[in-house]
N, C-alpha and C positions, 0 to 999 in steps of 0.2 A: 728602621728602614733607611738604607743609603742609594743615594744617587750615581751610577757607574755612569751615567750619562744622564743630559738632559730630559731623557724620554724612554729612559730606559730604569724601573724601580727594582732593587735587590731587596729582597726581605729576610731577614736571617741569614746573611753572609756567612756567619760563624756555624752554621747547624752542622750537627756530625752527622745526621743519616744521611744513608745511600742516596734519600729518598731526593730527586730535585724537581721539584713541583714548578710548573709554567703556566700562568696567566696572559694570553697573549693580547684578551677582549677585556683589559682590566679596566679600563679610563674612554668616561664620552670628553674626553678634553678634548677640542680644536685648538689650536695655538691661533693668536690674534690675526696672523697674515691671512687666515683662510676664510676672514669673512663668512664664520659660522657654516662655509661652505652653502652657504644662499638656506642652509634650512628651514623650517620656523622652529621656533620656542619648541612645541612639544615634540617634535621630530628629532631635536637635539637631544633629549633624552631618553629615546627611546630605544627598544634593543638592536635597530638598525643601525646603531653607533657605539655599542658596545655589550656587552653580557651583565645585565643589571644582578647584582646578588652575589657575582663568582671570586670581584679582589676579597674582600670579606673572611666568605669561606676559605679561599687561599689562605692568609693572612692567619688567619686560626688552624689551619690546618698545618701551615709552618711551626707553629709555637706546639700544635700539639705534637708532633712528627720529628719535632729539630730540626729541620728542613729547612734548605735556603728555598725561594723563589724569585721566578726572573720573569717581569712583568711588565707591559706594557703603559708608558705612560699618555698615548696618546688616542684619539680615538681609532677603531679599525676602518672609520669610512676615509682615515686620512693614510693609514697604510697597516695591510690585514697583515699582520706578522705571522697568523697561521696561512700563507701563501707565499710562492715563490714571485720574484719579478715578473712572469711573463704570463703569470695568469693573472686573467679579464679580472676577478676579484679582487685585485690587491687594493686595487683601488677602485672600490665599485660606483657606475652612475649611476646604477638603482640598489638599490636594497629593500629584499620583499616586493612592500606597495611603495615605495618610500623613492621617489627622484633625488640624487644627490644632482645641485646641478653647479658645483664648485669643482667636481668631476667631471663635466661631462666636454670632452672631447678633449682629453689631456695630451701635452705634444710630447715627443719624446723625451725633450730635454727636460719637459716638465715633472714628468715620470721618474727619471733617474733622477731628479733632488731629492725626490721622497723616498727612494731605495737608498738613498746617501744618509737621508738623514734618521730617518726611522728606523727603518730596517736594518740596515748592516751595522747599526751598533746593537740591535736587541742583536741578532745573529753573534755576533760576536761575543757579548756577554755571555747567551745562553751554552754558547762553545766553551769559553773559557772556563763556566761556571762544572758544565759534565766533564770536561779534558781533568778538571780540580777532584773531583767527585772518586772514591774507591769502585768498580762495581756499582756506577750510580743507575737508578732506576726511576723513570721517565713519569711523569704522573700531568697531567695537563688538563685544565682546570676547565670549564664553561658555563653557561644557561642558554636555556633555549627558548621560546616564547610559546605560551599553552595552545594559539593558536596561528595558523599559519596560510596566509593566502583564505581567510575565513572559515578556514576546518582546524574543529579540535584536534587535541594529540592528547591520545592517551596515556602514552611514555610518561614517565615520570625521571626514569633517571637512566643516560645511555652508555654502555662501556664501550666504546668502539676502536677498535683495532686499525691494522694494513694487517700485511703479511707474517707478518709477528705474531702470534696466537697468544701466547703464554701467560700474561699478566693478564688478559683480559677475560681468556679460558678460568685462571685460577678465582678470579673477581667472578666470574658469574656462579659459580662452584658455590661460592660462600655468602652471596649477596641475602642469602633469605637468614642468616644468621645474626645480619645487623640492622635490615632496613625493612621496614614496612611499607615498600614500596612498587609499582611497576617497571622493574629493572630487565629491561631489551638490550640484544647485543647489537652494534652499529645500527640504533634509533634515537633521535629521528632523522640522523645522517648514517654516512659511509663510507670510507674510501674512493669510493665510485664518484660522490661527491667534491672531492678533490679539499676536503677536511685534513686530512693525516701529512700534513708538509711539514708541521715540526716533529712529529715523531719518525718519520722518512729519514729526517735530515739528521737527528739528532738522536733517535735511537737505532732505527733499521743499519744503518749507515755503520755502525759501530759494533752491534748483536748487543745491544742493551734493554734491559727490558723495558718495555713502553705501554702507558692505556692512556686513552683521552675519554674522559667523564664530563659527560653532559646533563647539567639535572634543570630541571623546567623551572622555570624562575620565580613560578608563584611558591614554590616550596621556599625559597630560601628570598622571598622580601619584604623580612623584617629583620633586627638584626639578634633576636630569640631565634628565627628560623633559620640564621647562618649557623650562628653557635651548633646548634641540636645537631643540623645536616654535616659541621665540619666533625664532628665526633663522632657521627655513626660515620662518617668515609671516613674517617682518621684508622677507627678500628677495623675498617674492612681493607684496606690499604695494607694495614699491617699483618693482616690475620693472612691475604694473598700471597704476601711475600714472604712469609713466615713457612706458608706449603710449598714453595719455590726453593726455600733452601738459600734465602738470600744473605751473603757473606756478612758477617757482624750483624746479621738479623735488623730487622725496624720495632724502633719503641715506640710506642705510643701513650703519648700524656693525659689521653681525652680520659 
């Protein structure tokens, strides 16, 4: 793993596949000036501060794929790198049930240090890393919590698109071939939701191919349920892009 920036992690710089995998919910880290951001203890690690289970599965799924990934080092309640500057979530003063109140009522100038510092160096790496990439092909990593505002979710694992169909149409195509699981398409989010900012920016933007995969985080929190879960998506990854026709094709190690 190397450091491209303080807060920004690169995992398999060197991989040769297409494939460039984005973890953007990878780290509940606060950096010390934020004063835990007033949290308490168990609020700090909870999924309103980051996607528990997804560095992981990333991290294995690079080694199994060859795949570099571009990762966040800090928490998303300190800047959601899957949103733009100017949406309310970048930096959210709730999440869920959950008051952030290190957020709450941030001034402008306060605002734009954390797009300086956060942000526009993952931005820039995740640039520099697909502008690096042959024909690279967009894969972005997540979890999601079993239940939500005190209702279960049945999802188990969500391929969710924008406007792009292709990688996420070919993924639902083949999902019953590797996973014994409840695989919905754009659940338990959407587009609508304002979710797909890095694949906007980074595939749509380009016509690269793009999914964002969200799996429910009791599946992958131990670290037997990473492994298991980064090799049935390592092979389903492949096996999509494989029916896609994708240039130098994706190998997979799992």
């Amino acid at each position: 793993m190397n450091n491209s920036d303080t807060h920004v992690l690169v995992v398999n710089p060197a991989g040769a596949s297409p494939i460039v995998l984005v973890c953007e919910h990878a780290s509940p880290h606060i950096p010390a000036e934020f004063a835990g951001l007033g949290l308490s203890p168990d609020d700090r690690m909870s999924h309103a501060v980051w996607d528990p289970g997804a560095m992981p599965v990333t991290e294995h799924m690079s080694k199994m794929l060859d795949a570099v990934a571009v990762t966040s080092g800090v928490s998303r309640l300190i800047y959601d790198c899957n949103r733009p500057p100017t949406a309310s979530d970048a930096m959210p003063e709730r999440s869920e049930v959950v008051d952030v109140p290190g957020n709450q009522a941030l001034s402008p100038g306060a605002r734009a240090q954390r797009v300086t510092a956060y942000y526009l160096p993952f931005l820039e790496t995740l640039r520099s890393t697909v502008a690096a990439t042959t024909d690279p092909v967009i894969v972005t990593i997540h979890s999601f919590t079993p239940i939500y505002h005190g209702r279960p979710r049945s999802v188990e694992i969500g391929v969710l698109h924008d406007s792009d169909t292709r990688l996420a149409d070919a993924m639902m195509q083949t999902a019953a071939a590797h996973l014994d699981n409840d695989v919905q398409r754009n659940a338990p989010y959407g587009a609508g939701d304002g979710v797909t900012h890095t694949l906007q920016e980074h595939g749509l933007k380009h016509g690269h191919l793009n999914v964002m995969l969200e799996i429910r985080n009791d599946l992958i929190a131990t670290p037997e349920q990473q492994l298991a879960m980064a090799r049935s998506v390592s092979r389903w990854v492949a096996d999509a892009c494989a029916r896609l026709g994708v240039l130098g094709g994706v190998q997979c190690r799992a």
